[in-house]
C-alpha positions as CSV (number, residue, x, y, z in Angstrom):
1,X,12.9,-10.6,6.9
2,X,13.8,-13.8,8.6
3,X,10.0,-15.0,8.5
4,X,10.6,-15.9,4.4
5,X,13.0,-18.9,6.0
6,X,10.8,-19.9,8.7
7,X,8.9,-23.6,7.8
8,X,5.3,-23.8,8.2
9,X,5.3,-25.6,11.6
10,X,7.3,-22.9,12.7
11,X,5.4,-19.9,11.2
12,X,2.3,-22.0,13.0
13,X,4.3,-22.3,16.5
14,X,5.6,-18.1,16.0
15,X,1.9,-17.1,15.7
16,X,0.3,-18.8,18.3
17,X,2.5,-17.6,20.7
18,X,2.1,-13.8,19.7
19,X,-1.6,-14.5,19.7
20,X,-1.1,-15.6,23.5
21,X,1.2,-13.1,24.4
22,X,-1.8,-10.6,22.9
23,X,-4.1,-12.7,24.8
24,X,-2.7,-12.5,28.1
25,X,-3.6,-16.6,29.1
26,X,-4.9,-19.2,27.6
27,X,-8.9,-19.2,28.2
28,X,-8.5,-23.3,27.7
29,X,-7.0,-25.7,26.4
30,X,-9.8,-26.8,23.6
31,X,-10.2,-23.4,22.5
32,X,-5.8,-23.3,22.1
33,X,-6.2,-26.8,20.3
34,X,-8.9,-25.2,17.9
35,X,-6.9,-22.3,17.1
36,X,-3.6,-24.4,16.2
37,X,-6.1,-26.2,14.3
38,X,-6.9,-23.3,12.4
39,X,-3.8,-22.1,12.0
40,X,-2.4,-25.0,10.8
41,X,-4.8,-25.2,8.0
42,X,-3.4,-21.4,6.8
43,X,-0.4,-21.3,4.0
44,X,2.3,-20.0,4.5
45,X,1.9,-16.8,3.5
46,X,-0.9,-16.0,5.3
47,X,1.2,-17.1,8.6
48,X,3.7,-14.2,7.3
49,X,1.1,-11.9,6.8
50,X,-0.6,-12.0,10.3
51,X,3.1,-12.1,11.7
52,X,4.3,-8.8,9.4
53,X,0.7,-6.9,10.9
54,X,2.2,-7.9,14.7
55,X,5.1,-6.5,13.9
């Protein structure tokens, strides 16, 4: 699984952008700044677990 190689930042970027893709557009861009926010604040693992359920 190539997620296990991935750094945080860019476990943080990979999620965000399938959450958009899910999304269809961004509603704003506070709302995208408080979900990095939130995101960012997530382990590691957890950003390989919400990418493994996308998957």
């Amino acid at each position: 699984m190539k997620n296990i190689n991935m750094t945080h930042k860019e476990l943080v970027e990979k999620v965000s952008a399938n959450l958009f893709k899910q999304i269809g557009k961004l509603e704003s861009r506070r709302s995208w700044l408080a979900m990095r926010n939130y995101l960012e604040q997530l382990d590691s693992e957890q950003l390989r677990a919400m990418l493994k359920e996308e998957g």
